[in-house]
N, C-alpha and C positions, 0 to 999 in steps of 0.2 A: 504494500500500500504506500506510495507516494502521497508523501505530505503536501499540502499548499506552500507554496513562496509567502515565504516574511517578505510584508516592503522594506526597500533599501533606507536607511539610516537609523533602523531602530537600537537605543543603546542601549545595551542591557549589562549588569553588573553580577556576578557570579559571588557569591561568598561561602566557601567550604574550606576546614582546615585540611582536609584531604585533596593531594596533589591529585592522587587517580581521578576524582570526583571531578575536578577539574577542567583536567584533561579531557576528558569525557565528554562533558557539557560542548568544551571547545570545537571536538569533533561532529558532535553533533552539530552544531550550529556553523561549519564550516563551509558550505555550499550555501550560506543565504546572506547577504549581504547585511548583517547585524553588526555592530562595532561592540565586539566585547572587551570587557576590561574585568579583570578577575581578583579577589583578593582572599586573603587565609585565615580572615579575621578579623571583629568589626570595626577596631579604631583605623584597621588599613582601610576599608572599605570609607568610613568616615572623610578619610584623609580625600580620595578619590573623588567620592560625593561635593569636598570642597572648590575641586577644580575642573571638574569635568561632568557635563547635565548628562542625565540619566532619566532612560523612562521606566527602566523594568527593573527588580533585582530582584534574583533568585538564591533564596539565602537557606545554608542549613541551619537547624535550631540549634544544634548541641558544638558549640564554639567553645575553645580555649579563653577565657576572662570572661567577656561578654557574651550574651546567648543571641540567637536570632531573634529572641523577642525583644531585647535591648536595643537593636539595630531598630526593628521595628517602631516601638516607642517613640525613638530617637527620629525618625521621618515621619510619621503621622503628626508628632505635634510642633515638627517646623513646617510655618508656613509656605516657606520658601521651596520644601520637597512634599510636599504634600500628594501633590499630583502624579510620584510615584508608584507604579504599582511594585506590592510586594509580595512575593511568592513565596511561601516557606516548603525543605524539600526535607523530608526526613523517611529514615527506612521502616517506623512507625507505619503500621498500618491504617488506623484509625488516623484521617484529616485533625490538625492540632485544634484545640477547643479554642474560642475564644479568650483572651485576658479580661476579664468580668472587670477586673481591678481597673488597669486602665479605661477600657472601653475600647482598646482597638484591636485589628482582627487583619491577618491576612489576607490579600486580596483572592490568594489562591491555594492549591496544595497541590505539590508535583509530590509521589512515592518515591524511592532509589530500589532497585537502578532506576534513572531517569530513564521515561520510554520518549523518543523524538516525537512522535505522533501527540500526543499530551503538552510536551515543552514547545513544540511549533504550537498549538493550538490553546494554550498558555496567553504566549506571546499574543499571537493574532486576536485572540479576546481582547487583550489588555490594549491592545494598540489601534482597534476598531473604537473603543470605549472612548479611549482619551481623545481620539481625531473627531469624535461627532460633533 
């Protein structure tokens, strides 16, 4: 099954402390014109977010210091990244529950292994949503 084409300039930002996990995401997304940028970790991802606009990030929950829901917190309640979607990917079965506490909540949930079909389709939700 041949996935749809991502349009060209979607930027999407990876955050997993596993290199393979990575790697992976990369390959997968290497035949569609997505500008990825990748990090291992939220304060790198942070750093990233400061210099370079983002529409997607696809983040695992269970990080070294900070958690994916840290990251998460961290863009829902700046203005300024708001409009970010964000996608948490964890080998959990069960979609992460929402944070009651905060009040914010993942835009999405991809499983691992990532299947392409799902992270193309992901993407394409999120990038139809924010162009309307």
């Amino acid at each position: 099954l041949q996935s749809p084409a991502i349009p060209a300039g979607i930027r999407v930002l990876t955050v997993d402390d596993n290199p393979v996990n990575l790697l992976y995401i990369k390959h997968l997304l290497k035949k569609s014109n997505v500008e990825l940028e990748e990090a291992s970790d939220v304060k790198t991802a942070l750093r990233i977010l400061k210099d370079k606009a983002i529409d997607i990030i696809i983040t695992d929950i269970h990080l070294p210091e900070l958690s994916g829901w840290d990251l998460l917190k961290h863009i829902k309640s700046d203005p300024a990244l708001q409009s970010i979607g964000v996608f948490s990917m964890s080998a959990v079965l069960d979609p992460i529950a929402p944070d009651e506490a905060s009040g914010y909540n993942f835009d999405g949930f991809l499983g691992k292994p990532i299947n392409e079909h799902d992270l193309v389709k992901a993407i394409l939700g999120w990038a139809g949503k924010s162009r309307d």
